[in-house]
N, C-alpha and C positions, 0 to 999 in steps of 0.2 A: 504494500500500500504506500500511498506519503509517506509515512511514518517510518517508515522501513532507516531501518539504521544503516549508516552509512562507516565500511572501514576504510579504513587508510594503508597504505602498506608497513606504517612504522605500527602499527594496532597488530600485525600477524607476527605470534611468537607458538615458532611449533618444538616439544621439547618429546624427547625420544627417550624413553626408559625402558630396563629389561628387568625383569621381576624371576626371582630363582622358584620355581613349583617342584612337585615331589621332584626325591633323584635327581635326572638328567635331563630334566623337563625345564623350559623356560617361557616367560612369554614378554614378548616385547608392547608396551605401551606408545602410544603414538598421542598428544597431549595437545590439543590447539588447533587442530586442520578445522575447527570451525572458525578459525579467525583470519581462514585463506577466501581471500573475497572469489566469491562466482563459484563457489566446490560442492559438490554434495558427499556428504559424510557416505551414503550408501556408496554410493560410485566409485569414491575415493578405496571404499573397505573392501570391495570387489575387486577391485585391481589390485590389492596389497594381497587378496588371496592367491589369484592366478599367480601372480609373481613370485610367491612364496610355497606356493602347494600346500596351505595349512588352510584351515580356519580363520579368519576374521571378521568378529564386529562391534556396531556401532556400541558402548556404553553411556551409562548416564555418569559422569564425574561430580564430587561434591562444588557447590558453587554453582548449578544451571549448568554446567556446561560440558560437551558430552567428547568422548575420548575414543578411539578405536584400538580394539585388540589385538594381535595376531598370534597366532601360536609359533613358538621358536625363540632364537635369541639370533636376531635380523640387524641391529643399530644398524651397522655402517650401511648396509645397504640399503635400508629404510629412508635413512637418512638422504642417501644418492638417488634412492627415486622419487623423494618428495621436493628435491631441487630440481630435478630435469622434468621429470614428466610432471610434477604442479606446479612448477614455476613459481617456485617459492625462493628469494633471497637465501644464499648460503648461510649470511650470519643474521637471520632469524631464525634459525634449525638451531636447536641445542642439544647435545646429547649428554643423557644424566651418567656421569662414570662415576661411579662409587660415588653418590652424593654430589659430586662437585661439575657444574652447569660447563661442557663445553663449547662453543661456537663450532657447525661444521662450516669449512670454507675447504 
């Protein structure tokens, strides 16, 4: 509508974490692709599967705001396809390594 909110591209921060599950199981978090202007979270979660051969999708995150799954431990590459194929700024990408916020470039 009007109303429709409007981003900026300094407003888009996508942040990439990997979470340990039982054993040898992981799964990679994808944090912000709602704040890639023009994206749909489904579309986006759909390519991150084919790309991956797992599972992925959309969740609700605390704060409104919703986050995508994927089964695996993906970062970097997660990372390289959310710069080239969403055209997402490299250093709006961050990736969580052990707690500490890296810029991908």
């Amino acid at each position: 509508g009007a109303a429709a909110k409007q981003v900026t591209a300094s407003d888009t921060r996508v942040i990439i974490q990997v979470a340990k599950r039982t054993k040898r199981k992981a799964v990679t978090t994808v944090i912000g692709m709602d704040t890639v202007p023009g994206l749909k979270l489904k579309e986006a979660s759909k390519a991150f599967s084919k790309r991956f051969a797992g599972s992925s999708s959309v969740k609700d995150a605390p704060g409104g705001k919703k986050e995508i799954i994927i089964q695996g431990d993906h970062m970097d590459a997660v990372a390289q396809m959310v710069v080239d194929k969403f055209k997402v700024a490299g250093d709006c990408v961050f990736m969580d390594i052990e707690g500490e916020f890296v810029p991908y470039k």
